[in-house]
C-alpha positions in Angstrom: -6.9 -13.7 8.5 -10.1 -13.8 6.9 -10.2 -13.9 3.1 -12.4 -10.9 3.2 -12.6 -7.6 5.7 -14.6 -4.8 5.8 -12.4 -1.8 6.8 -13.0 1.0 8.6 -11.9 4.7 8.9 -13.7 8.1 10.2 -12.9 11.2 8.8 -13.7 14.7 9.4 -15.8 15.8 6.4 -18.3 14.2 3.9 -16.2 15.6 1.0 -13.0 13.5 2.7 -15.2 10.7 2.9 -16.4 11.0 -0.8 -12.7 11.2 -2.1 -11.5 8.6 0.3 -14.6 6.1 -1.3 -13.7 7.3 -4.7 -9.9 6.4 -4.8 -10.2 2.6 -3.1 -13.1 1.9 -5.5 -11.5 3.7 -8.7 -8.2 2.1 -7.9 -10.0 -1.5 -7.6 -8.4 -1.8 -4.0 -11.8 -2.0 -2.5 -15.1 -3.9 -4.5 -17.6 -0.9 -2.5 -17.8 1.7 -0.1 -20.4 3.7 2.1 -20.2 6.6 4.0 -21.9 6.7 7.1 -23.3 9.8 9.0 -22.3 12.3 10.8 -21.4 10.5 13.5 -20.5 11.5 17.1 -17.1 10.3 18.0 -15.1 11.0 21.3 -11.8 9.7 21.9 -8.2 10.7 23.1 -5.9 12.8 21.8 -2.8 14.3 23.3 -3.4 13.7 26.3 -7.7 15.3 26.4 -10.7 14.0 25.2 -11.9 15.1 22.1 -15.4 15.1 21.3 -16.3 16.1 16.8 -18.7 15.2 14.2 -17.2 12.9 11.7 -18.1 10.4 9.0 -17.5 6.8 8.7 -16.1 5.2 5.6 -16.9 1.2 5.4 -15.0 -0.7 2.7 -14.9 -4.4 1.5 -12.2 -5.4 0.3 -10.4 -8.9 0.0 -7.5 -9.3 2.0 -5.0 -9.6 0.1 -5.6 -6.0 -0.9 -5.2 -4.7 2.4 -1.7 -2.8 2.8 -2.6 -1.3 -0.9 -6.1 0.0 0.3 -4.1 1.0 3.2 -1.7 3.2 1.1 -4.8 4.5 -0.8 -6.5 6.3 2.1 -3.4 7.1 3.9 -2.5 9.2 0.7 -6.0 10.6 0.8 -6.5 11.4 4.7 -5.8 14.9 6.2 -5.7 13.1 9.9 -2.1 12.7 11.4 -2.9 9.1 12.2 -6.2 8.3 10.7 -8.2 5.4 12.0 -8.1 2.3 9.2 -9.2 -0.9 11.0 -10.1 -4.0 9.0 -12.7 -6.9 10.7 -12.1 -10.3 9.0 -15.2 -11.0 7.4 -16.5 -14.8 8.5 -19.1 -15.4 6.4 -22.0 -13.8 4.1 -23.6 -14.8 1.1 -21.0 -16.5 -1.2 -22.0 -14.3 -3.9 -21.4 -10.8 -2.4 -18.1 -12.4 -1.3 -17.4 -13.9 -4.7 -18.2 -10.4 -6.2 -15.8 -8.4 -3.7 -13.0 -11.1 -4.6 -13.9 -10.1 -8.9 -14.0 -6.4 -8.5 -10.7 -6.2 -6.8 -9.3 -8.8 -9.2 -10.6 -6.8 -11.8 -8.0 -4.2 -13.9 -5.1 -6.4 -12.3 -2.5 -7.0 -15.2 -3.0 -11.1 -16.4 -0.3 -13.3 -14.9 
């Protein structure tokens, strides 16, 4: 996998999104967030298709951080199975990357 990934996961509100942004950047398990919408989603569930207004969350994060992030919005989500799908970053400007790899180094205890 990539050394970097931008992850993503819709939610039903912009107040879910806001709390979901919130905890993965407070918690240093993601460097940045934004929140993206309303979008129009439509998808299977159960057995229909559901068609709703929802928001979508895009992280950076490095990979290593992952599961935690994970973990993070799992604890923050109201969906049964919320969508969290992370897209190996390949390349960008080495010091946006560098930067996502420092913030979510950053508050870890020294080694």
């Amino acid at each position: 996998m990539a050394e970097h990934v931008e992850v993503h996961v819709t939610t039903g509100s912009r107040d879910e999104a806001r709390k979901i942004t919130r905890a993965v950047v407070e918690g240093r398990v993601a460097a940045g967030a934004q929140i993206v919408g309303p979008i129009s989603s439509t998808y299977w569930w159960r057995g229909e298709i559901q068609e709703d207004e929802e928001f979508l969350v895009l992280m950076k994060t490095a990979e290593d951080k992952l599961e935690e992030l994970t973990s993070v919005v799992r604890a923050c989500h109201s969906y049964e199975v919320p969508e969290i799908v992370a897209v190996p970053i390949v390349g960008g400007l080495g010091e946006y990357l560098g930067w996502i790899t420092a913030e979510t180094e950053a508050g870890r205890p020294a080694e």
